[in-house]
N, C-alpha and C positions, 0 to 999 in steps of 0.2 A: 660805929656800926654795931647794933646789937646783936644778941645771941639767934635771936629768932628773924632778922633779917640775913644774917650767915649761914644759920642754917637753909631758907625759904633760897637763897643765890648759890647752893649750890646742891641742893634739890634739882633747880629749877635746871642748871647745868648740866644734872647726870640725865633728867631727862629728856633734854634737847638733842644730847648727845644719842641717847636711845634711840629716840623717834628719828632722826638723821641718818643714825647707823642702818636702822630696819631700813628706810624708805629706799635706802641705797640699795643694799642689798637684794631687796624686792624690785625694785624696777628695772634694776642693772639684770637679774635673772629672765624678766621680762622681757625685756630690747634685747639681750645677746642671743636668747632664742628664739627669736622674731626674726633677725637682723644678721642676713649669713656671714656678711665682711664684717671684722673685728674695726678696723677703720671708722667703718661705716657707725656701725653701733656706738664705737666709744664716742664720735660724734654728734651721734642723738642724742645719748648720756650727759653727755654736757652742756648739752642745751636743756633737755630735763631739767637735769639736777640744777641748773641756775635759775630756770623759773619757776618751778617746784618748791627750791627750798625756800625763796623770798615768801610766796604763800604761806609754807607751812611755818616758817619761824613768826612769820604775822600773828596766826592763828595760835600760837604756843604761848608769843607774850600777850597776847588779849585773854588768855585764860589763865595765867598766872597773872593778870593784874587784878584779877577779880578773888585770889587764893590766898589768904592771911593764914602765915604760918607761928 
């Protein structure tokens, strides 16, 4: 593995994590203050956050496929 495919994999890592982190934390803000029961909410959350993130990790490596670092 080269220098610049090491570097591009783990780029690509701190911003998925990024974008994962926010989306979390923004949506979960969202739904607990929408959503009076904590049960209730964390349930939605996890249905969110499972179809949610399949989309957005889609959308993260189709623009990293097209990103030469």
């Amino acid at each position: 593995m080269s220098n610049d495919s090491k570097r591009k994999a783990i780029t690509k890592t701190i911003s998925w994590r990024i974008i994962g982190s926010l989306f979390t934390v923004i949506s979960s803000s969202i739904i607990f203050s929408i959503i009076d029961s904590i049960s209730t909410a964390a349930l939605v959350m996890g249905m969110v956050e499972f179809v949610s993130k399949i989309i957005l990790y889609y959308i993260h490596e189709r623009i990293w496929s097209k990103i030469t670092i």
